[in-house]
C-alpha positions, -999 to +999 in steps of 0.1 A: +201-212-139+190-228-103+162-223-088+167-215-051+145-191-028+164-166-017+157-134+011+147-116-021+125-138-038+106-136-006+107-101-006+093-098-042+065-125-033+052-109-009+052-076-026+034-097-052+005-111-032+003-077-018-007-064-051-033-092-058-046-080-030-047-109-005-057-104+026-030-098+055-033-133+073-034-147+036+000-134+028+014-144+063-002-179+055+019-183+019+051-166+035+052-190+066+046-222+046+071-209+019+096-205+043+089-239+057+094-252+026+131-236+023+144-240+057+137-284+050+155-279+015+184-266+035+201-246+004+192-273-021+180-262-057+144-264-062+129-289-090+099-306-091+116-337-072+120-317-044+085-304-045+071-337-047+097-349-018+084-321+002+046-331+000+053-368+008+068-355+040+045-338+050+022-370+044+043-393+062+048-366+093+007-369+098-005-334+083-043-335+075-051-340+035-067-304+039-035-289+055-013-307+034-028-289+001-029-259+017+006-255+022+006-272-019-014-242-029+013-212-013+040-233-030+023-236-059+016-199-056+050-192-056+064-214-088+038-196-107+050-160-096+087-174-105+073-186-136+089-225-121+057-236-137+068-276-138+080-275-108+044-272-094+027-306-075-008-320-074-030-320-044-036-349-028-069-361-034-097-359-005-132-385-008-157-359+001-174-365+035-208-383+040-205-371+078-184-349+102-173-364+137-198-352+164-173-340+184-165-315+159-196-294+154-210-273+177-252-277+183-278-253+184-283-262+218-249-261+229-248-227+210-280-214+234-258-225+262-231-205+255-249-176+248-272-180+282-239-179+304-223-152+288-251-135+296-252-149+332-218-137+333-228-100+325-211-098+292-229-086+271-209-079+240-199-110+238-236-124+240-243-103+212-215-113+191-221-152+195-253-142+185-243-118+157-220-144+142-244-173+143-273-152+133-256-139+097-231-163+088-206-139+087-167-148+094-149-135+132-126-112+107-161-095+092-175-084+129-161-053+119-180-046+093-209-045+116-210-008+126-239+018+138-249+027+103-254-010+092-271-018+117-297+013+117-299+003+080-305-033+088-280-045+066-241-050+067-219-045+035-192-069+042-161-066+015-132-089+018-108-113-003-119-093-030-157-100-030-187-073-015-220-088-006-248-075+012-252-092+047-290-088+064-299-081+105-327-099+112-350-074+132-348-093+165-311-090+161-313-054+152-334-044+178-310-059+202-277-045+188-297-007+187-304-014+225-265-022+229-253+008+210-275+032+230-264+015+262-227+019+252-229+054+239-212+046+206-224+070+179-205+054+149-181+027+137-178-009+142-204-020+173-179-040+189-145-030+200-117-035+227-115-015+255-090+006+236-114+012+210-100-015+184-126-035+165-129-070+185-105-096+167-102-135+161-082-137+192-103-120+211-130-132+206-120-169+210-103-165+239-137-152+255-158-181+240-130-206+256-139-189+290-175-200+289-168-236+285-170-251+313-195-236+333-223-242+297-211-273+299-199-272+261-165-293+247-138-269+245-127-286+216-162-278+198-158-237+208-140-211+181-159-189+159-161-202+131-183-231+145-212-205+148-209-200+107-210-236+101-240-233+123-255-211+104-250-230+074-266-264+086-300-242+103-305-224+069-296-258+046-319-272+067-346-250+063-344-239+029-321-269+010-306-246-013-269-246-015-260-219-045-279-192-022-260-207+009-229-197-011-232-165-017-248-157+018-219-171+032-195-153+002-181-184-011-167-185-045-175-225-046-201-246-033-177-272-031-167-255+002-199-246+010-207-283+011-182-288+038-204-264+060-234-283+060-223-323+062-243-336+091-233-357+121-226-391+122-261-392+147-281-375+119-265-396+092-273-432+109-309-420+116-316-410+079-304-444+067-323-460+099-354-446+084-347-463+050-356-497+064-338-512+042-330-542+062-353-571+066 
């Protein structure tokens, strides 16, 4: 029997990751690089040689190792719902990091920055949020979980990719989210919302944070949300050097991607081994 994708295979996968319960932009994820995957074979039958043909180009058009076995995994994904089991391909592998570029990470000072203008700038919920973000850890997707009755409790309960865990307002941050919610009359609900009343998105946000660039004086490049997690994640490694609780603050299932969060800058790096005087 051959092996090709067709409209309904789709249709069934998706159904599929529906009912495993991934999350909406997960599913849109898989879907988009499984259709990627069938427009290049063009109608031809999938086998393992394909597969395999597929992930070299992607190699040889320039994808990232990291983006490259992403779109592995949602194929992958997809033979094992078909049960095409040998037709599935390695990752490519990826030497951990000993540094990330500078240009990448935001700093707290650049952070403070960004926070001061948006204040300068009278916006106040988005001051908050760069501050509610950097100050818990929490993803752009789980602002919505902070609502009125988390934060009068002081605590957030944040569910999502199939994992619940408790996430804590510190009291300076609580204080000034109360202030915020009495100014804004909002007696319930998620804290921050559209102008329509729709809980504040990824888009959103970003698009606000990209505004503030130039005038903090901040790399566009280093300014999207989930720079203030990784933030987060480098202050508290710093401070407490524990990785396992780092993980489940930040609700990841490995601390192999919790490791990616705290890698320090090439600066840092070369003044740790600086102060090994190790050279003559």
């Amino acid at each position: 029997m051959e092996r090709k994708i067709t409209n309904e295979v789709m249709k069934r996968f998706r159904e599929y990751l529906r009912r495993e319960e991934k999350s909406k932009n997960t599913v849109e994820k898989y879907m988009r690089d499984t259709l990627a995957f069938t427009v290049w074979l063009d109608g031809a039958e999938v086998t393992k040689d394909t597969a395999v043909a597929f992930k070299q180009q992607l190699v040889e058009a320039g994808y990232a190792v990291r983006s490259v076995n992403s779109i592995l995994a949602s194929l992958n994904s997809l033979f094992s719902f078909l049960g095409w089991t040998e037709c599935k391909v390695k990752a490519l592998k990826l030497q951990r990091q000993v540094y990330c570029p500078e240009e990448k990470e935001l700093t707290k000072g650049e952070y403070e920055r960004l926070c001061r203008t948006a204040q300068k700038k009278h916006n106040k919920r988005l001051n908050l949020i760069l501050q509610t973000l950097c100050g818990t850890g929490i993803r752009v997707s789980e602002l919505r979980f902070i609502t009125v009755e988390a934060v009068k409790r002081g605590e957030a309960t944040v569910s999502l990719k199939g994992k619940t865990r408790t996430v804590f307002l510190v009291k300076d941050l609580q204080k000034k989210l109360l202030r915020y919610i009495a100014e804004q009359k909002i007696e319930s609900g998620a804290v921050f919302v559209t102008r329509t009343g729709k809980p504040m998105n990824r888009t959103n946000v970003w698009r606000e944070m990209k505004a503030l660039c130039k005038e903090a004086n901040v790399n566009p490049d280093k300014v999207f949300p989930h720079n203030l997690r990784h933030l987060f994640a480098r202050v508290f490694y710093g401070i407490e050097k524990d990785i396992a609780k780092l993980a489940d603050i930040l609700g990841h299932s490995s601390i192999d991607t919790t490791r990616i969060y705290i890698v320090s800058t090439g600066t840092e790096h070369r003044r740790r081994m600086e102060k090994m005087r190790l050279i003559l």
